[in-house]
N, C-alpha and C positions, 0 to 999 in steps of 0.2 A: 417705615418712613425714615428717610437720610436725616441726621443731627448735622450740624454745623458743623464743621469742625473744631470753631470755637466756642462751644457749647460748655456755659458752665455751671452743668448739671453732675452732681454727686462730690462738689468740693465739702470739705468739713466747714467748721465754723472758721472764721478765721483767727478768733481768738486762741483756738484750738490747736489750728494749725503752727501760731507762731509760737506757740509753748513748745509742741513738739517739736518744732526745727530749733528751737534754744536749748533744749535741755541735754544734748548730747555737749556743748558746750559749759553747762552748768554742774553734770555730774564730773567726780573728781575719779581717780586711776582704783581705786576700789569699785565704787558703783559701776566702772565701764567692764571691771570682769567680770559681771554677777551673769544669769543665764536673765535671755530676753524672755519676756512675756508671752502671752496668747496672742496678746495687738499688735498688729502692723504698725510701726508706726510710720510717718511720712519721711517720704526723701529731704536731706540734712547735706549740709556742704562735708559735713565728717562721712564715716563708713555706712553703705546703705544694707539694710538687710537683709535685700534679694543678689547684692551685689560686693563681690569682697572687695579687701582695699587693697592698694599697693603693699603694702606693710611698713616696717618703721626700717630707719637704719641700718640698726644691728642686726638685718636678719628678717626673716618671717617668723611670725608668734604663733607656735602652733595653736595655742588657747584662743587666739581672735580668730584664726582661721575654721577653728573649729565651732566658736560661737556662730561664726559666719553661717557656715553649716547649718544648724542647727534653725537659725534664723529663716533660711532661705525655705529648707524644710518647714519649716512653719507656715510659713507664708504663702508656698504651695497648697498646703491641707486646706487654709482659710481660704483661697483663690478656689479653688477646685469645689469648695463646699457653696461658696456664695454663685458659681457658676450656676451649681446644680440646683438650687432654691429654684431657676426660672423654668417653668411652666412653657409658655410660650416662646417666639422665636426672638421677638423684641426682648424679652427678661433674660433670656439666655446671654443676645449680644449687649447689655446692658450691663449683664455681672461681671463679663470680662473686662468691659473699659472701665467700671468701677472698682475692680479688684486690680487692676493694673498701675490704674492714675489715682495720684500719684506713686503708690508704692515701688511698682518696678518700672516703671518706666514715665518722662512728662507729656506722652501724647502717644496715642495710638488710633490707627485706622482700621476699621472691618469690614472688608468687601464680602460678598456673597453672589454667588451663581445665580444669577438672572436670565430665566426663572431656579427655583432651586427645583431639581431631582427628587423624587418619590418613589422610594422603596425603589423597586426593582424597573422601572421605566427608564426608557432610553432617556437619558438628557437628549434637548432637539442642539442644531450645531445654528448657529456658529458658538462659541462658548465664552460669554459675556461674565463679565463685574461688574458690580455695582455697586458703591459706597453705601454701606448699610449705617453702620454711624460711627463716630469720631468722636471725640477725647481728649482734653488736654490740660495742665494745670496752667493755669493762668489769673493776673491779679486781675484785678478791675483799679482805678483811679478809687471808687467807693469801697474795697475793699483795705485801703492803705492810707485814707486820709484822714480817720483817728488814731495811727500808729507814730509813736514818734520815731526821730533820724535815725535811733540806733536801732528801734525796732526793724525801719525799712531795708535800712542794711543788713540785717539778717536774714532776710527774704531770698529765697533764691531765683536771681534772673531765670530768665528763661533766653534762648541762644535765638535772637534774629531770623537764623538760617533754617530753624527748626520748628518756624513756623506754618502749620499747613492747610494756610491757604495761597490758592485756591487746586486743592486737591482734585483729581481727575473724578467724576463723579461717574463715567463708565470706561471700560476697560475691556477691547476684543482681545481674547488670549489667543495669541497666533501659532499655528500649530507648527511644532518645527522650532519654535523662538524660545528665545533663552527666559521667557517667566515660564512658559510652559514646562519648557525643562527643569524648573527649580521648584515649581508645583506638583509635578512627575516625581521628583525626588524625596516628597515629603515631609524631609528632614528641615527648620529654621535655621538660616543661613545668615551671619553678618553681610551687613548694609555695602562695608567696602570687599568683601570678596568678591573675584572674576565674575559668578554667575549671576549676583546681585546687583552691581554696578550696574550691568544689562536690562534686570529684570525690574528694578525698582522705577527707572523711568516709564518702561512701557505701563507700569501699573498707575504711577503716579500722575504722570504726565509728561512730556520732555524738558517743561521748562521747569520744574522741582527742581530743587536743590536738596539732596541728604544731607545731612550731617557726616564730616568728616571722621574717620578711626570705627573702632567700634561700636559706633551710638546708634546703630538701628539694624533691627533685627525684622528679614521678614519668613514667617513660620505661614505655611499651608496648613488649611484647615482641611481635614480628610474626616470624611463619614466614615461609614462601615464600607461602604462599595467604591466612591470616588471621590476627587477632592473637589470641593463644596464652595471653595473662598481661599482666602489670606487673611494676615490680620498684619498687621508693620507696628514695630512697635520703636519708640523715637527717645535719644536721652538729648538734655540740653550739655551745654560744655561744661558748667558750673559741676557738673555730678560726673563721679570715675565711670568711668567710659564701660558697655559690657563686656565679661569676663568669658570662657568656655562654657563653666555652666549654667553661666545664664542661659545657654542654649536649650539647658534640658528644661530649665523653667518654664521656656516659651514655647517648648514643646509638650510638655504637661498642657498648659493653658492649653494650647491650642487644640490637642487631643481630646481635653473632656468637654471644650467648646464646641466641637465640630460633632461630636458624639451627642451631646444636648440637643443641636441645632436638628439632624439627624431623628432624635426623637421626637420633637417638635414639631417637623413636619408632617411624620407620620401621624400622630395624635391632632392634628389639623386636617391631614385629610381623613381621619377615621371619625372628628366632631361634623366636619362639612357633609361628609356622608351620612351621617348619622341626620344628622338637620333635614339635609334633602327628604332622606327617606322619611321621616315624622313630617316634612311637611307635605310630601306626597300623600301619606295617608290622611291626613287629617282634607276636608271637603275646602277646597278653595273659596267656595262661595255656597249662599244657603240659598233652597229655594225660595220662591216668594207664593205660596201657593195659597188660594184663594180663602178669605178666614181665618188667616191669622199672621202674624207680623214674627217674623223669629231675628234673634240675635245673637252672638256666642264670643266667648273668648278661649285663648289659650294661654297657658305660661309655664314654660317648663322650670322644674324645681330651681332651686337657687345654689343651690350646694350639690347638686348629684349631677351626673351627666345631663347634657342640655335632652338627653331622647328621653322618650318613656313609653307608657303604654295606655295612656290616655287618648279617648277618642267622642266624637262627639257626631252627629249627624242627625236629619232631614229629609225624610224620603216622602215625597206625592204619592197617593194611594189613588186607588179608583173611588172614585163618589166624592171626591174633593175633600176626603178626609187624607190628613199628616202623618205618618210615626215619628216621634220622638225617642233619640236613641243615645243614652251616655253608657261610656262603658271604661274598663281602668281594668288593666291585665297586671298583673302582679309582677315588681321587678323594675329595673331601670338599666337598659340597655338596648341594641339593634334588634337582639332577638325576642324581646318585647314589641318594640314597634314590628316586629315583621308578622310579630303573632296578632298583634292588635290589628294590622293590615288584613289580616285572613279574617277573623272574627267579622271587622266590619264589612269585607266583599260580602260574609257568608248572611248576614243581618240585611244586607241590602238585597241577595235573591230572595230571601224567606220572606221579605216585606213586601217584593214583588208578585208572590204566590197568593197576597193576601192573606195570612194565617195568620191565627189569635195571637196575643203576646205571647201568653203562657207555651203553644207550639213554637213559638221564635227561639224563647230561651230554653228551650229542648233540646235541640235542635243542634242549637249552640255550643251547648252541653256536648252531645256528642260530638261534634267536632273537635271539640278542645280534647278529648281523650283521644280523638285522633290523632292530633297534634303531639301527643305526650301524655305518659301520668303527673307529671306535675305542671301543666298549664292550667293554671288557674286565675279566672279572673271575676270581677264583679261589672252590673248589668243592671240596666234598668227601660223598660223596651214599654213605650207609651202610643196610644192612635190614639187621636184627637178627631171626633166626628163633630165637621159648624154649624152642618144641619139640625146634628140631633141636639146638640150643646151638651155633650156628654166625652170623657174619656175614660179608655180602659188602659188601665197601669199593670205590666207584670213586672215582678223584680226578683235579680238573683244575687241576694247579701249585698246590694247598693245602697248607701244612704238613700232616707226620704226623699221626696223632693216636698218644696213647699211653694205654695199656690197662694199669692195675693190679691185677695179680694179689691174690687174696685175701691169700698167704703175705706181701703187704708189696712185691714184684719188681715194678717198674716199668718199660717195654721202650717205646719208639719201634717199633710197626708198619712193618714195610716194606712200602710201598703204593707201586706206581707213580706217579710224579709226575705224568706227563701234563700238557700244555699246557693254559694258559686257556683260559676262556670267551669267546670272543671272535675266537678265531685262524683256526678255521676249517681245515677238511682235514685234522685228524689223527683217528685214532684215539683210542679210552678204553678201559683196559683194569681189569676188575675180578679182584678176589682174594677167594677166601673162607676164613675163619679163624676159629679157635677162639672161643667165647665162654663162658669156664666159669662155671659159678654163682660170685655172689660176685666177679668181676672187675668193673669200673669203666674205663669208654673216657673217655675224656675227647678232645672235639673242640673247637677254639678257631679263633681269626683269627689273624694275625699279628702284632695289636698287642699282642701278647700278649709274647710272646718275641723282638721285635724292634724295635731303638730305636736311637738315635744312639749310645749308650754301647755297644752291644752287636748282635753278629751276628744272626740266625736262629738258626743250628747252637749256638751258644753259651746259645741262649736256650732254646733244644727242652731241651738236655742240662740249664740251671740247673732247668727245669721237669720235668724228672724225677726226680731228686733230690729234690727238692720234695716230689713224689706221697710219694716213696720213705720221705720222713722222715719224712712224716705217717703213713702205714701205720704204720710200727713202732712209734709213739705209742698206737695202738689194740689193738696185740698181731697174734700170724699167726693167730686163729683168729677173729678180728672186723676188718668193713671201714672205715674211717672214715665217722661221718658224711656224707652227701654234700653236704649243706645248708654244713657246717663245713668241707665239703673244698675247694669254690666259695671261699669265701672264705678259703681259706688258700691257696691258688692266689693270687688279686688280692695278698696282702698280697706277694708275693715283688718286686712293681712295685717300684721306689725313685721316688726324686723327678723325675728324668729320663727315667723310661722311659714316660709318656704321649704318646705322638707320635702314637698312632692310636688311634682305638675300637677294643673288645675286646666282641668276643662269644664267648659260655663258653656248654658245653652238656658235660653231665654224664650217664654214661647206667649206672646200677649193673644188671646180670643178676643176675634172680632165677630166670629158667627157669620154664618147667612139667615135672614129672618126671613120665618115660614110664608111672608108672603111674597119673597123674592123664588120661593120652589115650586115644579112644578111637576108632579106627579103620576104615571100611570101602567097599569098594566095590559098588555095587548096579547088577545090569543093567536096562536102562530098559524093565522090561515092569509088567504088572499084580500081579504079587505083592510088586512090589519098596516099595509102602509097610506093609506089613504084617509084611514082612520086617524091614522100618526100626524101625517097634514093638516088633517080637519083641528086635531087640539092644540097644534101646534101656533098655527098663528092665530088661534083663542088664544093663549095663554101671550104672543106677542101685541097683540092690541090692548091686552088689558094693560103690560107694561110701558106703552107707546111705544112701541120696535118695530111697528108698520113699516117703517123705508128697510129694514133686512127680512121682510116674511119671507117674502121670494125665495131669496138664499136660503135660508132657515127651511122653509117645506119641502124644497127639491133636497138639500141633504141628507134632512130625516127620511122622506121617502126613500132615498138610495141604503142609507144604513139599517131601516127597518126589513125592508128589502130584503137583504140581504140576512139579517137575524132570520128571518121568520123560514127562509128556505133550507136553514139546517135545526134549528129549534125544535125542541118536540116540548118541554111545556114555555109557561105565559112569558112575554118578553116584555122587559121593563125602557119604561121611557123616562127619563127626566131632564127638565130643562131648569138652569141655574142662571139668574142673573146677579150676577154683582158689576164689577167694572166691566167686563167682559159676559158674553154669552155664553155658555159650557151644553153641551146637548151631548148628554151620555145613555147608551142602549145597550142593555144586558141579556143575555142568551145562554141558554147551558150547555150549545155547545163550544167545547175546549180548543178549537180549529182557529188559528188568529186567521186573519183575513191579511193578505198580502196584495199590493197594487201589482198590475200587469199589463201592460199596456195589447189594446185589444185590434185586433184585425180589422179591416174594413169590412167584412162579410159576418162577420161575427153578431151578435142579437145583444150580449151582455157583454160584462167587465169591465165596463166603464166607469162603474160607481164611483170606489174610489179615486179612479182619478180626479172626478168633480170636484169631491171629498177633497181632495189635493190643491186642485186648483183654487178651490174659492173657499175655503177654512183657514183661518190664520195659523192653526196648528191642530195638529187631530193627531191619534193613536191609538192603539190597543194591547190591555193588560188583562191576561189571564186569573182567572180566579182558580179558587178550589173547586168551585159549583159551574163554571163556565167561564165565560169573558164578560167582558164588555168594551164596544167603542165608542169611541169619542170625539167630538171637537168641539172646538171655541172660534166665535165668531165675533169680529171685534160691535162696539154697539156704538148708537151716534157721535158723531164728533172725533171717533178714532180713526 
């Protein structure tokens, strides 16, 4: 973001300021030979300390020239250190006009390459500036109107002509043209030399006025590969005019500015990449799948790199049951996220197989030893069935998760812990437990409840309590929001306790109740799609779904159909109502069925397409044991 250029951000106090402009007048010919301090201190109408003086009379004084010296050295080190303090590209151009203004010069401008160059990319042409930000010492009226007349007279004007606005805010560098040439050159050149005379307008604007003699300096800023920007640096009349080696000064600055800026960029595009990719992997959006309501959050650490290896996901199962999947790869960096990327591809095929948990995180296991011997991560891989109102939990070395009862009771799951992802040669052992309507699991990572201030165990127990408070907030016969509960969770963090990314996954049971199911087994002969019919809109009359039996019997017929002509044993039928219709048919053989559009001579193949036509959505997922397909038919009023 462009500053002002009358921007007066990073002045001292002013009390401060007018001590230091007094005291080179107050010390007496003893005190003025002593050696200067660590501090800079502000520009003075006497000698400045980035800048020598004319000398006296009788002569040049090798002892002030040499304090001079010294001074100016100084002032470099402190310049060059406060440069490097900045992190970013703004902190960077921040330290130079603060390290600049007032001390070595009353106002300075920093253009930058718009856009800036990355690493080894072409800059695109035509090859633009842009005032990045500006600097200059200046009073305010409110700065001087508790100082008395002798105090203001100590003040040092600032030169009319040396004021910069309104400074050119962009700048095409014309190739062939004298800034080009003086940025080419990369050496900082005085304001009134030949090639600057030229160059300063185009940069400034034509109608700028420099400052006359030596009062402005403009130094190229050069990355490691090209030059990046300018910086112009400006004195008023009131202060000695710059010397030769102010030249090297402003080429110091400028060298470890442009070298800063330089890293900046790269560290920008290796965070933005970083981000992208964490946020690639992590699921855009969660499903909403039939039976229960999910919710999740993310937040990368606070102190470590914004990536990590936290992940969290939601995958549809066949039978309208969910897996529930957190997981946290050891380590904090890209090749974390890349590895937690493969993890979660590899959890999303194994969930698509249908395999137990305990098989999931097996599975896993060996991948991760694929990946490497030292990939290791933690795991915790849950299905959720709304029929049965049951889930099966496997876990590998993942915090519990804990499950909130309707009444408010809040309980730490006892889930075998199980070794990493990573380790290799042990067993996973799964559990299967209650999930009553109305309950709330809640599964997280570890940065969750664990930090420098505080244990795990410590952290598990502050986070149930937590759950615990909020229920009661809501009443025992309502569940907290779950959107409100997520972030009532995050808010338990204090100030200290961001050490790691936190991924939150929310999972509220709604169930389907048994008498929204409907159930059956059919033997794989030739009466068995007719049969399928016949139960089928029994089971729709009894819900009132009369005005869809039609649709609903022609497409059981077509998908029974079709089971029963490669099935060799019983073939399952069930029909689910909730907001929607769901009619899912299982068969053991493992052949997905593909649509194909069928010839006019042809007797079959049409199924599917019906399927197609008139289902709001249908599919089919492979199991271990066989498949099963599907579709969902919307129900009245939709």
């Amino acid at each position: 973001m462009t500053e002002h250029p009358t921007s007066h951000e990073g002045r001292q106090p002013l009390a401060a300021r007018s001590q230091e402009r007094t005291r080179p007048r107050q010390r007496d010919a003893a005190s003025a030979s002593a050696p200067a301090t660590a501090a800079i201190p502000a520009p003075a109408k006497g000698p400045n300390p980035a800048a020598a003086g004319t000398g006296s009379a009788a002569g040049p004084d090798p002892q002030a020239a040499s304090r001079r010296e010294g001074d100016r050295l100084r002032f470099v080190g402190a310049a060059t250190r406060r440069i490097a303090r900045g992190i970013d590209l703004d902190e960077i151009v921040l330290g130079l006009c603060r390290a600049s203004v007032p001390t070595f010069s009353d106002a300075i401008l920093v253009y930058l390459r718009d856009p800036l160059p990355v690493g080894d990319e072409r800059p695109v042409n035509p090859f633009v500036l842009r005032l990045r930000r500006s600097d200059r010492l200046r009073l305010s009226d409110e700065d001087t109107e508790n100082l008395s007349e002798s105090e203001r007279l100590r003040l040092p004007a600032v030169d009319p002509q040396a004021d910069l606005t309104p400074a050119s805010e962009l700048c095409e560098v014309l190739a062939g043209g004298a800034l080009a040439e003086v940025l080419r050159g990369v050496r900082p050149v005085f304001g009134d030399s030949a090639a600057a005379r030229v160059a300063l307008p185009e940069l400034l604007g034509a109608d700028r006025v420099v400052p006359s003699g030596h009062r402005a300096i403009l130094a190229p800023l050069r990355g490691r590969r090209r030059v990046i920007g300018a910086a112009v640096f400006l004195r008023g009349t009131e202060r000695p005019p710059f010397e030769a080696n102010d030249l090297l000064v402003a080429a110091q600055l400028a060298t470890h500015t442009a070298l800063g800026i330089d890293k900046a960029v790269l560290y920008g595009r290796e965070a933005y990449i970083a981000d992208e990719l964490q946020r690639t992997m992590l699921p855009d959006s969660l499903p909403q799948p039939t039976g229960v309501r999910l919710a999740s959050r993310y937040l990368p650490a606070a102190e470590t790199a914004r990536v990590g290896g936290d992940w969290y996901d939601a995958i549809p199962l066949p039978g309208s049951r969910v897996a529930l999947v957190v997981g946290d790869v050891m380590g904090h960096s890209m090749t974390s996220a890349a590895i937690m990327g493969q993890l979660r591809t590899t959890a999303q095929t194994l969930a698509g197989l249908d395999l137990p948990p305990q098989e999931v995180l097996h599975h896993l296991d060996e991948q991760a030893q694929r990946l490497g011997s030292d990939r290791m991560a933690t795991c915790l891989y849950a299905v959720y069935d709304p029929v049965a109102h049951r889930i099966t939990i496997a876990n590998a070395g993942h915090p519990p998760p804990v499950l909130l009862h309707l009444g408010g009771r809040a309980e730490v799951l006892k889930v075998p812990p199980g070794a990493p992802i990573g380790v290799g040669g042990v067993d996973f052992e799964a559990v299967e437990l209650d999930a009553p309507a109305g309950a709330t699991l809640l599964l997280y990572t570890d940065g969750l409840v664990e930090s420098r201030l505080r244990d795990v165990w410590t952290g598990i127990e502050q986070l149930r309590e937590r759950l615990a408070a909020t229920a009661r907030l809501t009443g025992p016969d309502h569940s907290p929001p779950l959107e409100a509960l997520c972030d009532d969770v995050l808010d338990m963090l204090g100030p200290g306790d961001r050490d790691d990314d936190i991924a939150l996954l929310a999972a509220r049971f709604d169930g389907i109740a048994p008498s929204d199911v409907a159930y059956w087994f059919l033997e794989p002969e030739d009466s068995a799609p007719g049969k399928a019919r016949r139960l089928a809109r029994r089971a729709l009359s009894r819900w009132g779904l009369d005005d869809i039996a039609d649709s609903v019997e022609l497409l059981v017929s077509e998908v029974v159909t079709n089971a029963v002509r490669y099935a060799e044993r019983p073939v399952t039928l069930r029909l689910l109502r909730t907001d929607i219709l769901r009619c899912e048919v299982g068969d053991d053989a493992p052949q997905l069925p593909r649509q194909r559009r069928a010839r006019d001579m042809d007797e079959g193949g049409r199924g599917l397409f019906l399927v197609n036509r008139l289902a709001r959505r249908w599919g089919a997922t492979r199991l271990s044991t066989g498949k099963v397909v599907w579709f969902e038919m919307p129900t009245r009023g939709q």
